[in-house]
C-alpha positions as CSV (number, residue, x, y, z in Angstrom):
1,X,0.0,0.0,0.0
2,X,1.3,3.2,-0.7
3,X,2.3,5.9,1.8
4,X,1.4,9.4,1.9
5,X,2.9,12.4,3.2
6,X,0.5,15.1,4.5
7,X,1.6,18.5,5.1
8,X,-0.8,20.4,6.7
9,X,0.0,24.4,8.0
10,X,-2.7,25.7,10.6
11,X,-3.2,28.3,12.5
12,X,-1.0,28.2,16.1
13,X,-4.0,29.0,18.5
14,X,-6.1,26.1,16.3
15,X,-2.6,23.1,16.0
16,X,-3.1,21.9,19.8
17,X,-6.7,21.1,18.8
18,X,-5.4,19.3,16.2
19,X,-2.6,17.8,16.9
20,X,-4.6,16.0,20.2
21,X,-7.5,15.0,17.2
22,X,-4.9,13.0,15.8
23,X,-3.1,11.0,18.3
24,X,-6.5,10.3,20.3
25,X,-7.3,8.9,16.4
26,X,-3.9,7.1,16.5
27,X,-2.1,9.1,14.6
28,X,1.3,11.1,14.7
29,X,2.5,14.1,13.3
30,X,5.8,15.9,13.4
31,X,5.6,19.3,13.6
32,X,7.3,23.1,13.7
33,X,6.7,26.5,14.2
34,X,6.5,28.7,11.1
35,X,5.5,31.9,9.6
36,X,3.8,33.7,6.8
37,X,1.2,35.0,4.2
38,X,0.4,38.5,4.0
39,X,-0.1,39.2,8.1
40,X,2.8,37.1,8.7
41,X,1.1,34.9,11.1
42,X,2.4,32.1,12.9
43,X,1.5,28.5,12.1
44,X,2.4,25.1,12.8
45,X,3.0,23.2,9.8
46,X,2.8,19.2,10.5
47,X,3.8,16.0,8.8
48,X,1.9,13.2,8.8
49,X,3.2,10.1,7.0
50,X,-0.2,7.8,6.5
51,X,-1.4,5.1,4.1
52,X,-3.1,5.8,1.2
53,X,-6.5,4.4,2.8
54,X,-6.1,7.0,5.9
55,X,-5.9,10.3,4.2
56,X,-9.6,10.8,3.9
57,X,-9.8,10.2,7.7
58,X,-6.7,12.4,8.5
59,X,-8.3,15.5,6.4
60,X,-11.9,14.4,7.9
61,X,-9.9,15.3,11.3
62,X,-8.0,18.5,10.3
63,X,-11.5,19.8,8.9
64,X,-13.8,19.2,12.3
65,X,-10.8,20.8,14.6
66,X,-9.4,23.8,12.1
67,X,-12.7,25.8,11.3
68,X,-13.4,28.9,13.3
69,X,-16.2,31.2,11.7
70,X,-16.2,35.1,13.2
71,X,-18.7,37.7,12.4
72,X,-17.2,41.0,11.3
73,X,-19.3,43.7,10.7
74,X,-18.8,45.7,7.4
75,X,-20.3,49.6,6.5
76,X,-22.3,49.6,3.4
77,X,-21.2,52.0,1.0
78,X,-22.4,55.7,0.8
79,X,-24.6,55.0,-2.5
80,X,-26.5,52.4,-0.8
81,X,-30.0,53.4,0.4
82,X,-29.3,51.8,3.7
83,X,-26.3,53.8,5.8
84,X,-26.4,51.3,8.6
85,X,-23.7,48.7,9.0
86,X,-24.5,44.7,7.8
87,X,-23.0,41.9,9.8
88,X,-21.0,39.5,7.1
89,X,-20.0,36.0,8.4
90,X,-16.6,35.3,7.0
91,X,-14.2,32.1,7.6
92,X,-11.3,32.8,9.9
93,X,-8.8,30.3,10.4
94,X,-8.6,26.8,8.8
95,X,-5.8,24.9,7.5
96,X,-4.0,24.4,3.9
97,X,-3.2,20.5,3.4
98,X,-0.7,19.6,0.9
99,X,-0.3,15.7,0.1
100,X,2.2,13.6,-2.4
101,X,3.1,10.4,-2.5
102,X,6.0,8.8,-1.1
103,X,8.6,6.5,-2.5
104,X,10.7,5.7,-0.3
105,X,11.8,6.4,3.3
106,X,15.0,5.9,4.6
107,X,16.2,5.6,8.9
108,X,19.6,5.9,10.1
């Protein structure tokens, strides 16, 4: 069966959540500290070496513990009819999952 390596980057106050899904799923994941897009954020990107049969489950995790929905309010524009300001629901958070093939692994 062949192996896959999953790299996923989320958010640092969201990775704990995570990171617990996975091992209480029986899974592990290496991870580190890093940084970056445009607010230079900090993130913990993991890698998770699973077979090909598991991936589904692993991103199945990563989705139900990486989602965090806030409500920011917007103005509406000055040509509106309406000057008040309207509540929009955006998606803060969540992860970016990269995943290849592997073939071969090597331990010294």
């Amino acid at each position: 069966m062949d192996k896959k390596m999953m790299m996923a980057i989320v958010p640092r106050d969201e990775a704990e959540f995570v990171i617990n899904a996975l091992i209480n799923a029986g899974f592990t994941a290496t991870f580190t500290e890093t940084e970056g897009g445009v607010l230079r954020q900090t993130q913990l990107t993991m890698f998770i070496i699973v077979n090909e049969n598991e991936v589904e489950r692993v991103l199945a995790i990563i989705g139900e513990n990486c989602r965090i929905d806030v409500a920011i309010t917007q103005k509406e524009s000055q040509g509106s009819y309406s000057m008040g300001a309207t509540p929009v629901v955006a998606g803060v958070g969540g992860a970016i999952v990269f995943i290849w093939t592997i073939d071969r692994i090597e331990t010294f």
